[in-house]
N, C-alpha and C positions, 0 to 999 in steps of 0.2 A: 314655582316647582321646577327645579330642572331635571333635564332628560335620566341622568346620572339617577337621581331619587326615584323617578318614575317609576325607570325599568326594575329598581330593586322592589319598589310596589307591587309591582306586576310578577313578580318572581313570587311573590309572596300572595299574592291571592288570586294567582291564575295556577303555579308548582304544586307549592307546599303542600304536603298534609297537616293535619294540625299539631303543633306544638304542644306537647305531656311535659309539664311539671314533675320535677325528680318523684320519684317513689317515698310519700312519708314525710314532704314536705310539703306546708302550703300553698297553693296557687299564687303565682306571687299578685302583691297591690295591683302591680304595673298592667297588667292584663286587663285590670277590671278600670286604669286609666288612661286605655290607648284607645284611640276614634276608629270609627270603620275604615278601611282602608279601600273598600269600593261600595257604590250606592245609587241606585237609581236608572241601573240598563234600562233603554229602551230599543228595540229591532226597527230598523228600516223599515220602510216600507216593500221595498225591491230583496229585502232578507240578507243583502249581502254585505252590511255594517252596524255594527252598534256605538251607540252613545253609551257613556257611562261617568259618573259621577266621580272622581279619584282625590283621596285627600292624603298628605303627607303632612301632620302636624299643622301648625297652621296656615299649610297652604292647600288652596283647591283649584280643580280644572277641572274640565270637561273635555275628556279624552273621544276617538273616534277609531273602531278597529275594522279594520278588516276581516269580516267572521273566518274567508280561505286562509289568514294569518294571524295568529291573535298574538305574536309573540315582540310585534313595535308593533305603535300605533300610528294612522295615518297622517290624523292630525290633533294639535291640544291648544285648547282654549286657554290660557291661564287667567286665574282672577286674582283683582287685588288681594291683600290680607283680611280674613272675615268677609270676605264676600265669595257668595256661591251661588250656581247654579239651583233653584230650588222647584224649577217644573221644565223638563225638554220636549219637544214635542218635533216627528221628522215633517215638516211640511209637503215635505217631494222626497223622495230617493236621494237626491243629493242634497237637499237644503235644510236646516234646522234651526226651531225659533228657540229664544231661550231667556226666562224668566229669574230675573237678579234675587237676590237676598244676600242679607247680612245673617250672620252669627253673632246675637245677641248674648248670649250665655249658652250653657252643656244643658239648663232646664229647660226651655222652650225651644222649638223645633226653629229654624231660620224662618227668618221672617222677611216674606216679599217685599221690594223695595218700589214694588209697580214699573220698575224701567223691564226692557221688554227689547232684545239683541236677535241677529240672527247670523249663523253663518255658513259655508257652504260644507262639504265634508271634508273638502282639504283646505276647510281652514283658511280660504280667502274669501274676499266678496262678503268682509264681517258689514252690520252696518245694526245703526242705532236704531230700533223702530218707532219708541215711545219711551217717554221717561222726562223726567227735569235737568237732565244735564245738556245746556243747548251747544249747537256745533257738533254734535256729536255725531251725525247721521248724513247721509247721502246729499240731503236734500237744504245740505249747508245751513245758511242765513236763510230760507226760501220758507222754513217752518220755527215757528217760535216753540223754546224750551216746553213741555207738555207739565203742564204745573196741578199733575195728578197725578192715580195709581192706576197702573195697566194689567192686563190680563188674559190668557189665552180662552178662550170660551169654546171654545171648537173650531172643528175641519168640515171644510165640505166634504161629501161622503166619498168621494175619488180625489187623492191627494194629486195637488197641482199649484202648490207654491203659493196658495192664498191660506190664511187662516181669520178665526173673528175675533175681535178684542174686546174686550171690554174693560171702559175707561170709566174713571171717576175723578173728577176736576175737584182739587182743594176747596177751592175757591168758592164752589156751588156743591152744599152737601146734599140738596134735595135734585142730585144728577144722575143716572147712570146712562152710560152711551154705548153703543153696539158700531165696531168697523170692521167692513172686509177688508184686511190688507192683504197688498201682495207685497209678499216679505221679499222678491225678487228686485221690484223697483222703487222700494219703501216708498208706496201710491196706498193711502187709504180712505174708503167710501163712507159714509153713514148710512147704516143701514137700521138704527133703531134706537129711541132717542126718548127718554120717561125722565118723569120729574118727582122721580121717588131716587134717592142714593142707599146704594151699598149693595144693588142687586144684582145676581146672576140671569144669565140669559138664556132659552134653548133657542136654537137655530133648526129651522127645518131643510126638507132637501132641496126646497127652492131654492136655499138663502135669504128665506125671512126668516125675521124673530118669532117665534109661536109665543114664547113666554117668557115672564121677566120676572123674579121671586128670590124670598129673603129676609133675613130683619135690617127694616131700615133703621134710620138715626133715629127715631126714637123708641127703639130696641120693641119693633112688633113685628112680628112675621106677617108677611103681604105676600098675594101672587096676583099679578096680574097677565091678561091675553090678548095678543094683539090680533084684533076682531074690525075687518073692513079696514085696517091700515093704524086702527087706535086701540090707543089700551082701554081695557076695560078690568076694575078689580071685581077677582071673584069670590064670595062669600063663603061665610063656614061654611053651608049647608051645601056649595061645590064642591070644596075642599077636603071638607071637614078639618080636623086640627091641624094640622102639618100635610103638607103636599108639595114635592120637591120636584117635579120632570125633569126626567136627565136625559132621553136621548127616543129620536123618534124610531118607530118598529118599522123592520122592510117594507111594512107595503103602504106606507106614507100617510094613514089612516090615523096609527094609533100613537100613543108616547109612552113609554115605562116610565116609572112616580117612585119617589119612596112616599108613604101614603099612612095617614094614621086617622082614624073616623075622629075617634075622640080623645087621643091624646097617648093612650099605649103605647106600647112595642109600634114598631115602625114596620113596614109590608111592602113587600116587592109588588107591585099592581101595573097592568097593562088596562090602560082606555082609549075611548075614540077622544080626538082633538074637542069634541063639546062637551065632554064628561061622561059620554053615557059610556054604554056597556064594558061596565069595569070590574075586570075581573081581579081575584088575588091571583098571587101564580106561586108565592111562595111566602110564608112566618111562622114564628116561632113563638109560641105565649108567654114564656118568663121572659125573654132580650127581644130586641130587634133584630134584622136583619140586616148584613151591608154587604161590601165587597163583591158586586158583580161581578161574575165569570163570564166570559164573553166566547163567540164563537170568532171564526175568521169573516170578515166580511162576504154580504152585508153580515153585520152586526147584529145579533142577538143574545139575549140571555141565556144559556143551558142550567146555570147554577146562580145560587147565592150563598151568602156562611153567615151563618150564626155569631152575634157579636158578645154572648157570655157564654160561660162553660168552656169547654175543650171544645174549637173552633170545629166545626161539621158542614160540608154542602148541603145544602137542599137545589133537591135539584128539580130544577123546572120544568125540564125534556130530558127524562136520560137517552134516549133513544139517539139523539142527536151527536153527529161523532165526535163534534169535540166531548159532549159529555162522557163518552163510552172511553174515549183517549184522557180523560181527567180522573175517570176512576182507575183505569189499567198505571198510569203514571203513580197515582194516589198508594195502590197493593205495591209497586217497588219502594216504597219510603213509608215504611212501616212506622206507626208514633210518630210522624213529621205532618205539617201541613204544604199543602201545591199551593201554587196562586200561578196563574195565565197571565204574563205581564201584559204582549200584544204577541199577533200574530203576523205575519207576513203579507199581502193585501192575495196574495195568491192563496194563502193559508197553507204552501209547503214549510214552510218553518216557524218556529213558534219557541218564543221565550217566556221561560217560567220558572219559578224561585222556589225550592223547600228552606222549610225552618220551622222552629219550634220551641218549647218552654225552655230546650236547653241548647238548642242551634240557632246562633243568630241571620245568619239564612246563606244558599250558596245557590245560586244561580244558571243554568241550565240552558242548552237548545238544543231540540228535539227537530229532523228532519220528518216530517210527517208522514212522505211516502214511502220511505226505507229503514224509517225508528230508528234510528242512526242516533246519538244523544251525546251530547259534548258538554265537559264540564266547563264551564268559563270563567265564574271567579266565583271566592268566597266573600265575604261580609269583613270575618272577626280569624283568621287563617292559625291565630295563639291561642284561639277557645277551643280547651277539647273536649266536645258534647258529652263524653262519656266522664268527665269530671265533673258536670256540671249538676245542680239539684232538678228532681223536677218540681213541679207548680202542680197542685192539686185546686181545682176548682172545686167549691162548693157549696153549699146553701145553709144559713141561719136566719133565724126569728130573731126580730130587734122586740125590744122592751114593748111595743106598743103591738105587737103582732105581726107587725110588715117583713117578708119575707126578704132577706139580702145576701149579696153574692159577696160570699170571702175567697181570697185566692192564700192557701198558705204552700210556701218555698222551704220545701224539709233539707236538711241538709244533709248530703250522701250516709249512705251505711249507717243510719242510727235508727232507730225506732222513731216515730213520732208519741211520743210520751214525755211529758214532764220536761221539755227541753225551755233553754230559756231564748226567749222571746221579745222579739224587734219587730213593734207595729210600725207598717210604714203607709202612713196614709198618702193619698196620689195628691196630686197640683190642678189647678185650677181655678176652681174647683167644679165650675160647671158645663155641662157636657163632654166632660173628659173620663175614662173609666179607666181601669185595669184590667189587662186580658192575662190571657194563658202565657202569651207569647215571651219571649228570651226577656228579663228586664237584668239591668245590670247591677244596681240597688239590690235588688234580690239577692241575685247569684251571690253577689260581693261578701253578704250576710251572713247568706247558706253557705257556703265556702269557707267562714269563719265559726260555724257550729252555732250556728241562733237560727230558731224557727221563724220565718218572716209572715207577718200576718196582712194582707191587704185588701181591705171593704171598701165594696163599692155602694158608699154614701148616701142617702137622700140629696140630688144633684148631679149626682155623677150622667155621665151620657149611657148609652146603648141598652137603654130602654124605655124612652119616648119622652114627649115633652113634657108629662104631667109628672114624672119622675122627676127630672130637673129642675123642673119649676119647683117642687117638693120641697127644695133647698134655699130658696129664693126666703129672703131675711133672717135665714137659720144657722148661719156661718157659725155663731159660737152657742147653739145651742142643740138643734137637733141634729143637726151632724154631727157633732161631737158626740152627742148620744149614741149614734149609729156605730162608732166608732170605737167607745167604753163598751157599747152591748158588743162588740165584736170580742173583744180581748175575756172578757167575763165568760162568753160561750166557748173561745178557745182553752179557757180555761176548766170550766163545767167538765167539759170533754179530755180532760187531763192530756190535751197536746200540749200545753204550756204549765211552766212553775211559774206559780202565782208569786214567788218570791222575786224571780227574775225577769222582768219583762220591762222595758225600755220603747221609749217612742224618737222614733226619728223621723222627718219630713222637710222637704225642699220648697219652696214658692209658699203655697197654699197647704199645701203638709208641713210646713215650718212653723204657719200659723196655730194648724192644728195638735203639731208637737206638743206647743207653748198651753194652747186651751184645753187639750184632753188632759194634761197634765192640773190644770188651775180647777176642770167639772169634775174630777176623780181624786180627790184626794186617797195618796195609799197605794193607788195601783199603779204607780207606775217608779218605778226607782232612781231614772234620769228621761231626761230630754235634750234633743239635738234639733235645732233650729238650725235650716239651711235657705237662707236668701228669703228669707218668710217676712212675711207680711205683719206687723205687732201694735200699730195705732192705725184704726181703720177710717178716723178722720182724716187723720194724715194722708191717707191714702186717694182721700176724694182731691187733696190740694199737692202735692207730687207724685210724680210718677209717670209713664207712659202709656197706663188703664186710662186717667181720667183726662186724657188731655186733648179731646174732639168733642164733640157736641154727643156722637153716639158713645164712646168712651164715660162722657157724666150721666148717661140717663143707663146704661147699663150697670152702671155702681148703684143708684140710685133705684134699680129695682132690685138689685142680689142683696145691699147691705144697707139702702136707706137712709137717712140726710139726717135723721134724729141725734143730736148729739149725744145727750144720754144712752140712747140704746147701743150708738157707735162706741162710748168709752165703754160701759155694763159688758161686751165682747171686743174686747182691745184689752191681750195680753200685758201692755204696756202700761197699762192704767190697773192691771190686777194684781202686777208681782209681787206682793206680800202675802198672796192666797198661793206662789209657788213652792212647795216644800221639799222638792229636788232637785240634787244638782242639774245646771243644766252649761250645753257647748252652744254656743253660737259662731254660724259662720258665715259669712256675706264677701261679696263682690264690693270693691270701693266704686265700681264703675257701674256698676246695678242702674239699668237704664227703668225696667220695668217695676220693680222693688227698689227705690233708691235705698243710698247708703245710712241715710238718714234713720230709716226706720231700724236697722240693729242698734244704733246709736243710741236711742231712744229707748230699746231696749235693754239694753246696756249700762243706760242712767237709770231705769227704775229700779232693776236688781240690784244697782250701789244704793239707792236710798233706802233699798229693804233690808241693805245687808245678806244679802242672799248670794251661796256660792255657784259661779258659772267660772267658764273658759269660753275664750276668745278666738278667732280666726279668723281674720282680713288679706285681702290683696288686693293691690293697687293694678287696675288695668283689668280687673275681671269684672264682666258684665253679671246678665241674670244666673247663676251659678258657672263655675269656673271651666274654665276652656281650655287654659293649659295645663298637659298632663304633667307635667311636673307638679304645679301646686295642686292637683286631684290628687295625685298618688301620698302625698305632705296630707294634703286632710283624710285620705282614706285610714291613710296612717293613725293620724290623731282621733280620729272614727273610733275605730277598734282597740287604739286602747283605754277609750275613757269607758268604752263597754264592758271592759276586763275588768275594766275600776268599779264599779257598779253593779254589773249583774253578773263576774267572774266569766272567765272565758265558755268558748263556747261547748259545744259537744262534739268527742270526736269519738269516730268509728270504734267497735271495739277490737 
């Protein structure tokens, strides 16, 4: 990325106001195929710089500003091509650790690559901390390549240039390892050391491990505690279903948990380090709870949000002033959501983000003592909120009585009546959901005059284990159900024409495209398969899911080893039960979904004789990354929808 691109970045999402589309003309493609232009601010510790995540096409850095200047930056990281920055963390005032990934595809979020960098704020003093690429680090020839995956785990409670890692060696899946490093003389300790792989660790304010928790490789959830210097695992009846400690309470007694007895909605809870006197502090009985609000240190909870519906706090202590300063922020951004990124370790400044169904988010800091508030960048600086649809959360009955969360995306100045309609089921499929918040798929849709419908599945996440599991060997059967019952109630409810309604889906939604289409004859007019999944044997022997030891026992408990039952739900083995047209479109480079699998799909619908459309490119991963070729499929999107269920609805 050079300076020259930078700066015009920064004109554009630190200046601008938003960018309006002429009067009476569509929003153009292009909008709904340009990446965020900044992501990921984090504040110093000392308030007086930010980190920030900056992308210009397919290049990324990680810039560093000066808060008394924000107009050049101090110093910038640049990364290879598809590689970025995907966790920063300021270890000191001046020092910051920072966590690689790759850009796999536009579908799935960047994915760590376990190596693990640090460097100062101006950008010198970089140095390697952890990773497989040997030579790379301070400490020369003197450490061998790290032939695992790294991780920041936490800070001791007064930042001073050490952070804990946690490391997991290839080599030995039954590992997880805990280090204090000091990211200043890349020197790291062992400080905790289980022969379970794949877990996370909490760190107490001594600097020991309290807890180590997770699903390990053979895809179980474990917690264990370290009692006299050893782990010891602890049972449902401590537990109960799911029990996660994320961080311990100021007076060094207790730990905050996400916490579920028997398997529900998930619960904010405060206990002592032995279990006992555990209290809830905060849940919601239809979703769970997530996203901690935090105070300025020490650290504690004021709030938490709701993870379905129109996102809401619950708050834990309103009384507490960050909580009284998270509601009074909250009444200025009327219809937006706040979120507390971190605070300052003084708690004078404090960085935090609005956004919402129709703002993809813009970012803020607030001087605490003087309410002083500075705008610092946007997200999306071409999305104008007030163009955008909104997202109506809601609630329907599936076929068997199970109550489920629909989100439907109206699109501006029409009624919701009789419009036609683009189910778009989400990816995963398990513990993944749809929220309220800005999605682009949506907008793209609603923007084009189609009501977007999206059910949160049997599997889906953010409302407890027992929901999830819900879905475990049900891929082509009751989720699909869940899914037909969707479209049928939006239909009951005359939002949608029954004549026009189209399925489209990406990863795990592609699959779903292809199978709601094959369990519903009739109701569905086309289908759009994106980077989807369509022989689900195939899927156990290529691909980037099944390719670890927890990777095959994870397949093996969602979709099962049974051949038959894996072809009986393998769109690829059913296409002559498809009676719609259908578009396929895939990544040649599809690391996760190989290319194989449209291929495959592709060969059954010629042997059925059955009419689809095609869409390839060479060099794209799990769904496409360069917006040229997005803006080409958004393209080919919308008009095979014109072709099929006629255009959309416009204002009158």
């Amino acid at each position: 990325m050079s300076l020259r691109k930078l700066r015009a970045a920064l004109v554009a999402a630190c200046l601008l106001s938003p960018v309006a589309a002429a009067a009476a003309d569509l929003i153009p493609v292009e909008d709904f195929a340009r990446h965020a232009s900044v992501s990921m601010p984090r504040l110093s510790p000392d308030g007086k710089h930010i980190a920030v995540r900056m992308d210009d096409g397919d290049n990324h850095a990680l810039v560093i500003f000066d808060v008394a200047d924000m107009t050049r930056p101090v110093s910038m990281l640049r990364m290879p091509r598809y590689e970025v920055p995907v966790n920063v963390t300021w270890v000191s005032s001046t020092r910051l650790v920072v966590e690689k990934g790759k850009m796999f595809g536009s579908i799935d979020a960047p994915q760590a690559t376990g190596e693990v960098i640090a460097t100062d704020v101006d950008g010198k003093h970089m140095d390697y901390l952890f990773g497989y690429q040997s030579g790379s680090n301070s400490r020369g020839a003197t450490r061998q390549a790290d032939d695992g995956w790294g991780s920041v785990e936490g800070l001791p409670e007064k930042t001073n240039g050490h952070f804990y890692l946690g490391a997991h060696p290839w080599d030995e899946g039954n590992s997880s390892r805990l280090y204090d490093v000091d990211s200043m003389k890349n020197v790291r300790h062992l400080i905790g050391d289980i022969g379970v792989g794949q877990l996370s660790f909490l760190v107490g304010p001594d600097g020991k491990p309290e807890f180590a928790y997770g699903t390990d490789v053979n895809f179980e959830y474990v917690v264990y505690q370290s009692i006299a210097n050893r782990w010891a695992q602890l049972n449902r009846a401590q537990t109960g279903k799911y029990f996660a400690p994320f961080a311990t309470a100021p007076d060094g007694q207790h730990v905050y948990a996400m916490h579920s007895t028997s398997g529900g909605p998930t619960e904010l809870i405060v206990q002592r380090l032995d279990g006992s006197d555990r209290k809830v502090l905060a849940k919601d009985d239809f979703g769970s709870v997530h996203n901690v609000q935090w105070t300025a240190p020490p650290l504690q909870p004021f709030a938490i949000i709701t993870a379905t519906g129109t996102p809401r706090p619950i708050y834990v202590d309103p009384n507490l002033p960050a909580a009284k300063l998270y509601a009074a922020i909250s009444q200025k951004f009327p219809g937006e959501f706040v979120d507390f990124i971190n605070f300052s370790e003084d708690g004078h400044e404090l960085l935090f983000t609005v956004s919402s169904d129709r703002d993809p988010g813009t970012w803020y800091l607030i001087d605490t003592e003087h309410y002083k508030v500075i705008k610092l960048f946007t997200a999306a600086p071409w999305i104008d909120p007030s163009k955008m649809a909104e997202r109506v959360p809601m609630r329907f009955k599936a076929s068997d009585g199970v109550e489920l969360e629909a989100i439907l995306t109206v699109p501006n100045g029409v009624p919701m009546s009789n419009l036609p309609m683009v189910l778009l089921p989400h990816g995963g499929p398990h513990d993944v959901n749809d929220d309220w918040f800005f999605d682009e798929d949506a907008q793209f849709l609603a923007s084009r005059g189609y009501l977007v419908l999206q059910v949160n599945y049997r599997g889906s996440g953010s409302r407890g284990v027992n929901f999830v599991q819900a879905g475990y060997l049900k891929w082509g059967t009751r989720i699909q159900q869940d899914l037909i019952d969707g479209v049928k109630w939006a239909e009951q409810q005359q939002y949608a024409d029954p004549d026009r309604v189209c399925v489209y889906g990406g990863s795990f939604g592609g699959y779903s495209a292809l199978m709601s289409a094959i369990r519903a004859p009739k109701l569905f007019k086309c289908a759009i398969g994106y980077a989807g999944v369509y022989d689900l044997a195939m899927m156990r022997s290529k691909g980037s899911i099944g390719s670890d030891t927890f990777g095959k026992n994870y397949l093996t408990a969602v979709i099962g080893k049974d051949d038959a039952a894996l072809a009986a739900n393998s769109p690829a083995k059913l296409a002559e039960q498809i009676d719609v047209p259908v578009l396929l479109i895939h990544g040649e480079a599809d690391q996760r979904v190989p290319f194989a699998q449209a291929k495959a799909m592709r060969a059954a619908l010629d042997a059925a004789h059955k009419p689809y459309e095609w869409m390839s490119k060479s060099g794209e991963g799990h769904g496409f990354y360069t917006e040229a070729n997005n803006v080409e499929r958004l393209n080919l999107m919308q008009d095979f929808l014109a072709k099929h269920i006629g255009k959309g609805a416009t204002p009158p």
